[in-house]
Every structure is written in structure tokens, then in C-alpha cells.
C-alpha positions in Angstrom: -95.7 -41.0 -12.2 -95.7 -38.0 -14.6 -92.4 -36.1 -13.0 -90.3 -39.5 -13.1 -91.5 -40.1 -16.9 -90.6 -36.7 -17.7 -87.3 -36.6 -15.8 -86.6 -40.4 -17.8 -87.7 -38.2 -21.1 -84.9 -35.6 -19.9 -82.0 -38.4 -19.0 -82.6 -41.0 -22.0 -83.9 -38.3 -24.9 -82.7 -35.4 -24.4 -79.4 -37.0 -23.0 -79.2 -34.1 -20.0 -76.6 -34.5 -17.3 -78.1 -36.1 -13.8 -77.1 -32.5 -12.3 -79.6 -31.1 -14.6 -82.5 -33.7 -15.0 -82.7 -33.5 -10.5 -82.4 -29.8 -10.5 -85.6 -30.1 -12.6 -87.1 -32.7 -10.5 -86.7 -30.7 -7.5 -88.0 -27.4 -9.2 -91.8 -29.5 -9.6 -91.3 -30.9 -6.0 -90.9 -27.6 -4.8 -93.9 -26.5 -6.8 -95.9 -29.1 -5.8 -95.1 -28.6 -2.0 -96.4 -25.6 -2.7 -99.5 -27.1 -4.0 -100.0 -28.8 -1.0 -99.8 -26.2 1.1 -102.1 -24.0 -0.8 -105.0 -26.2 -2.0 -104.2 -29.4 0.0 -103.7 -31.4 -2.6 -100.7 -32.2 -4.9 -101.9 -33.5 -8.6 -100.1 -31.7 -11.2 -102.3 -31.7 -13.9 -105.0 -29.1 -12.0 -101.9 -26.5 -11.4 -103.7 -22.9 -13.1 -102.2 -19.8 -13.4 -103.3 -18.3 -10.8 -101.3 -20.8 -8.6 -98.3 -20.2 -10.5 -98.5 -16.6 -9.8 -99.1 -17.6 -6.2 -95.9 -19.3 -6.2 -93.8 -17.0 -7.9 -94.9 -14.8 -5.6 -94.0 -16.7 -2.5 -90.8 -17.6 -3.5 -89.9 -13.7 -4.2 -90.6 -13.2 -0.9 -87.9 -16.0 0.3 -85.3 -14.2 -1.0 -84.9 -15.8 -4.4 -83.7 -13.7 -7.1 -85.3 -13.2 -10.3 -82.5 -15.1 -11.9 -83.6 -18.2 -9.4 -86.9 -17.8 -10.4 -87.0 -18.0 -14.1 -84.6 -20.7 -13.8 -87.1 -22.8 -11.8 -90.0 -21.4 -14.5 -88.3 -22.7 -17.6 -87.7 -26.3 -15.9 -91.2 -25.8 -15.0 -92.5 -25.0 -18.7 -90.3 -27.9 -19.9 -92.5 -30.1 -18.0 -95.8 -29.1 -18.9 -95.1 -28.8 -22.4 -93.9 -32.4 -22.5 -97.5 -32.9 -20.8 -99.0 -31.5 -23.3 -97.3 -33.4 -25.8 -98.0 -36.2 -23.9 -101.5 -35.5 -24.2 -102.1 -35.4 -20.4 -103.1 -32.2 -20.4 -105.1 -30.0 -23.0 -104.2 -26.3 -21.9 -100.3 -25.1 -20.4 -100.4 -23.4 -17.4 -97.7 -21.3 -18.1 -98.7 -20.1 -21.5 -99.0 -16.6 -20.3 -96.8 -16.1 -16.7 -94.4 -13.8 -17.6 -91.0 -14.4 -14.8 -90.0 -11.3 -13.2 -87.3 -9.3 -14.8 -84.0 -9.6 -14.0 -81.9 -6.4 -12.7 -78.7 -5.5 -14.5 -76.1 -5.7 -12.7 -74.4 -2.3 -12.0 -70.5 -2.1 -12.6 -68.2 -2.4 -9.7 -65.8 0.5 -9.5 -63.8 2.1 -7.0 -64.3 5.4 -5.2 -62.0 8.2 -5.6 -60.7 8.2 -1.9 -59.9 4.6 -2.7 -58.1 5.4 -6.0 -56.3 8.0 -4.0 -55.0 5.8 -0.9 -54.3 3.2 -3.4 -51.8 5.1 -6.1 -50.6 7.7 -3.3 -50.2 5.7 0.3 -49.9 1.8 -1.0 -46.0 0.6 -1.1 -45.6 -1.3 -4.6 -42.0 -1.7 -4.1 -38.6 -0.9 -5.2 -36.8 -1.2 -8.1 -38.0 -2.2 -11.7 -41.1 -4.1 -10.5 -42.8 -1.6 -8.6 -42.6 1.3 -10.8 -44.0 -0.8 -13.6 -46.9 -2.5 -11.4 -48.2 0.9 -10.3 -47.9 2.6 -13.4 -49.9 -0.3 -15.1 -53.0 0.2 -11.9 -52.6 4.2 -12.3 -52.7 3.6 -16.7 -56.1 1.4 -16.2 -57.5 4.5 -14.2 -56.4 7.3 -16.2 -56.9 5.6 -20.0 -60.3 3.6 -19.0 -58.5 1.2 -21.6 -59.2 -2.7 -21.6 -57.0 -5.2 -20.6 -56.1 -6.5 -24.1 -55.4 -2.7 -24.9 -52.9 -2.2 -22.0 -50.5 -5.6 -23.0 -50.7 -5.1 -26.9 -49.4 -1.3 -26.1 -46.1 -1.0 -27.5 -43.5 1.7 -27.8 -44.4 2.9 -30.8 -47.9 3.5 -30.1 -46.9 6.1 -27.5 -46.4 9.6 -28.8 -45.0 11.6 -25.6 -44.8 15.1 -27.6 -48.5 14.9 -28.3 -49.6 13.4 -25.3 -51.7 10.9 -27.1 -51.4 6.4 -26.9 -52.6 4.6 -30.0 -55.0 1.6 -28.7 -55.9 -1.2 -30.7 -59.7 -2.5 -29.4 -61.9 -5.0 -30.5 -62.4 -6.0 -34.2 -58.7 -4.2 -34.2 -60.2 -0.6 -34.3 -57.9 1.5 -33.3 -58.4 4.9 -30.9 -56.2 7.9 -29.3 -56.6 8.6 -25.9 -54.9 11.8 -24.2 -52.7 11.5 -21.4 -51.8 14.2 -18.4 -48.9 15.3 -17.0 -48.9 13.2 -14.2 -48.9 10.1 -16.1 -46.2 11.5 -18.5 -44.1 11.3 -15.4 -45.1 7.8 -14.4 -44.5 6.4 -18.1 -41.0 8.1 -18.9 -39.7 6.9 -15.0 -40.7 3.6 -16.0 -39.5 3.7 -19.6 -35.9 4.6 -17.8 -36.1 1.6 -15.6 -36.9 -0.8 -17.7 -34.6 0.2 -20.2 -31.9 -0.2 -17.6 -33.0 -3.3 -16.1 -34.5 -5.1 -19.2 -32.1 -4.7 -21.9 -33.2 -7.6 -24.6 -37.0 -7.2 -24.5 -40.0 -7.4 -26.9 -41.9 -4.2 -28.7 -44.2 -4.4 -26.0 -44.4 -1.5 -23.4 -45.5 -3.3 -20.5 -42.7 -6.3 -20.2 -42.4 -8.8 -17.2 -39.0 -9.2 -16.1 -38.1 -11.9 -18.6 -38.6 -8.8 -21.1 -41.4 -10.7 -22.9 -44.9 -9.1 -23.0 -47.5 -10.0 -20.3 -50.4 -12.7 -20.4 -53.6 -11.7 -19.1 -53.9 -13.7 -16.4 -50.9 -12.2 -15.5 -52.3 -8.7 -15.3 -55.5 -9.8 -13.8 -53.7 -11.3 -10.5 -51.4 -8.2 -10.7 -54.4 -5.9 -10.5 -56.1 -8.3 -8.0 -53.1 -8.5 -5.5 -53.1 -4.0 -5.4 -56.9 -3.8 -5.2 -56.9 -6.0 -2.4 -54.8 -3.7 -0.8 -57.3 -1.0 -0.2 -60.8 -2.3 -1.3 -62.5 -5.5 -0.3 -64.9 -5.3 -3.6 -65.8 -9.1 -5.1 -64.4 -8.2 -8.2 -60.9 -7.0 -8.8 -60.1 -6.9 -12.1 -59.0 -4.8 -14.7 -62.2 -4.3 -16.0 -62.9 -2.5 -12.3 -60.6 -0.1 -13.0 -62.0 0.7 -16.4 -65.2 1.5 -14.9 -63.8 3.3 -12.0 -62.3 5.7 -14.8 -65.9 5.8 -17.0 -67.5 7.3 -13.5 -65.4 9.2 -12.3 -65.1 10.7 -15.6 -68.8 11.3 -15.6 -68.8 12.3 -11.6 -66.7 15.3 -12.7 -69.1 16.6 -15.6 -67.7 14.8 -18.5 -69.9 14.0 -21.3 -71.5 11.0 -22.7 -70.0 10.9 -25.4 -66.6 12.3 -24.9 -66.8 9.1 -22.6 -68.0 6.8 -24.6 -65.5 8.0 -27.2 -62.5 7.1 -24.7 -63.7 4.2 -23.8 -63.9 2.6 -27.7 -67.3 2.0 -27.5 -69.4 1.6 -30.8 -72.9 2.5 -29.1 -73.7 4.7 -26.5 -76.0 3.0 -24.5 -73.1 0.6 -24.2 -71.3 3.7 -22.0 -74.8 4.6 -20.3 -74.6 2.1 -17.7 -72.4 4.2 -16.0 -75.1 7.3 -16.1 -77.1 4.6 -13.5 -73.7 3.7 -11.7 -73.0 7.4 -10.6 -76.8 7.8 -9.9 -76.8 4.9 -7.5 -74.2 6.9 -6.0 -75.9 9.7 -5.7 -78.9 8.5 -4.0 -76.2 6.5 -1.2 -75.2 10.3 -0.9 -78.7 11.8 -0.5 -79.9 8.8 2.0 -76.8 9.1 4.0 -77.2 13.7 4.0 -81.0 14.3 4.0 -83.0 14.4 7.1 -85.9 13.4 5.8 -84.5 10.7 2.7 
């Protein structure tokens, strides 16, 4: 049979894992099901283009995703190429299907009201561990800055008469990003604690009790644990909280690139993405308001 000589080809030559080599067998069962159904037969060598459409179509309208798709498209143009090859075949079906494109996935980010029940009404704790977790959830929102930023911060690199922290980013480029009064109050409560608490520590800023600097996993389940607490978002992560601060800065008539400046980024249709974020929110906004959305 022409799939089980192909899927051999796949196993033996191209060494593929059996995960792979029956996902791809089931993607040409699937197709020639289809086949079946359509033109009551099932021989592989008369699939067009037009029936490829057909079945693109058809699965769209499952529910598969784009993503799904394409995936079950390139096992598919695997197969006939290796036909063609083969000789079994003199023209490839799929020469000229294009897949359907995928949809970039918007940022995840938190709303303000959540922000707000989150660093004002959420209990972090007494004592030397919950100054220091909430300050590092309310530094994420107010700095936008990455996670790697936020551990390699170190005394130094905070300049409390300025009102200014020194970041290091990727490709170690470094940035200053301005700090209000509100966080100024956070930091230098914190600084106290910990100086109090943690007496032999490292340069680092941010120290666990042990007074050594943090890990990021560390900081990811610490950020996890407090989102959790107000939001039931998939993701949690630091990375959450940096795009919470990108659209709310944006929300309340920032720029682009005063944005894209805070955030370290080299282009600006890196920071753009969040132009699309806040207009998805807008359109919730108009749907749930207008009469007539």
C-alpha cells in the first residue's frame, strides 16, 4: 500500500519517532475518509486540488485551528512529494493550497480593577516576606520590566534621588526607567526590612530569605501563587504583568514609543502588539455598551 511504504520511508529513513510516523498516517486516513465521503472512492493518487480545498474547508468548520490544519497539510505534502519521487504520481496536489493563516496570539494581561484588588485588598503577609513579594508583583506592573531584569537588579542600580532604576536587558543593553512616588514608598519599606531581617546578603535587591538572589522559577511560582489570587487567566507569569503594564500604559494615552522605549524594545512593531490588545478591549467594551453592536 502507498501510505504504509511511505510511513516505512518515514520510520527506517528518515528515522522519525513512531509518535510522529502515526500522526502522519492518521492525517491521510483522515484525508481519505474524506475522500470517501466525497467522491465514494478512496485511491490516493486521483486526490486534486479542488478536494484538498474541500477538506480544508470541512475540517475548519469542525473546529480545528489553523495551527491543526497546517500541521495535517505539511504531513500531507510530505506524502505526495515522496509520491512523486516515487514516480507514482506525475503532478502534486498540493503544489499550490495555501493553509490558512494562523492568528497571533494576543498577550494576556490583567485588567486594572484586577491590578487594583490584587496590590490593594490581597493579604501577602507579615513580616520580611510579604513586603518583599508584593513589592516584586507591584515592581513588574509599574517598570513593565522582564523577569531577568527584576532578579539582576541590584542596589546600586537604584538611584532613589532621581527616581530612575538602571535595567540590564537582553544582549546586556542597559535602560532607565522612572519610578513614582508610590513605589518609592514600597522600595525604601522593603529596603528597611530586609536590611533588618537579612543582614549577610548578596548585591542583589530582590533576596530570598537565605539573602542570596532569586532563580527564576522562583519568581515565576511567586508571581503565579498572587495572580491566582484574583485572576483565573491560563497564564500567570511575569511576563503577564509586563503586558498588563504595556496596555495600561497605552489605555491611558501613552505613546508608542515612549512605550516601547520602557519596555527595551529594539523595534516598534515588537511593542505594537499591544495597539491590537487594547483594541480587542475596546471592541469587548462597545459590544457589551452599544445597542445596536
Amino acid at each position: 500500500m502507498l501510505t504504509d511504504s511511505f510511513l516505512d520511508y518515514l520510520r527506517y529513513e528518515r528515522n522519525y519517532s513512531d509518535k510522529t510516523v502515526r500522526a502522519y498516517g492518521e492525517d491521510i486516513a483522515q484525508l481519505q475518509e474524506f475522500m470517501k465521503e466525497e467522491m465514494g472512492e478512496s485511491d490516493l493518487l486521483r486526490v486534486d486540488p479542488d478536494l484538498i480545498r474541500e477538506w480544508i474547508v470541512s475540517l475548519m468548520d469542525k473546529g480545528y485551528t489553523s495551527t491543526s490544519v497546517n500541521r495535517k497539510l505539511s504531513s500531507l505534502r510530505s506524502f505526495y512529494k515522496y509520491l512523486l519521487k516515487q514516480g507514482k504520481i506525475i503532478v502534486d496536489p498540493l503544489r499550490k493550497i495555501v493553509g490558512p493563516k494562523n492568528k497571533k496570539s494576543l498577550p494576556s494581561f490583567l485588567k486594572e480593577a484586577d491590578m487594583n484588588r490584587l496590590l490593594d485588598d490581597t493579604d501577602f503577609g507579615e513580616g520580611f516576606k510579604g513586603c518583599r513579594d508584593r513589592l516584586i508583583i507591584e515592581m513588574f506592573y509599574a517598570t513593565g520590566m522582564r523577569r531577568s531584569e527584576l532578579i539582576g537588579l541590584d542596589d546600586k542600580d537604584i538611584d532613589f534621588s532621581a527616581s530612575l532604576l538602571k535595567v540590564t536587558g537582553k544582549r546586556n543593553k542597559q535602560r532607565l526607567i522612572p519610578f513614582g512616588e508610590e513605589l518609592e514608598v514600597r522600595m525604601r519599606e522593603y529596603v528597611n526590612v530586609r536590611n533588618e531581617v537579612v543582614p549577610g546578603r548578596s548585591d542583589a535587591f530582590f533576596v530570598r530569605e537565605s539573602g542570596k538572589r532569586f532563580q527564576p522559577t522562583q519568581i515565576y511560582n511567586l508571581v503565579k501563587r498572587n495572580l491566582s489570587k484574583v485572576v483565573t487567566l491560563k497564564k500567570r507569569s511575569p511576563h503577564v504583568l509586563r503586558h498588563t503594564f504595556a496596555t495600561t500604559m497605552l489605555n491611558n494615552e501613552a505613546t508608542l514609543g515612549a512605550v516601547k522605549e520602557l519596555l527595551g524594545h529594539t523595534s516598534l512593531a515588537t511593542t505594537e502588539i499591544y495597539t491590537h490588545t487594547t483594541f480587542e478591549e475596546l471592541k469587548k467594551v462597545y459590544k457589551q455598551a452599544h445597542p445596536r453592536a
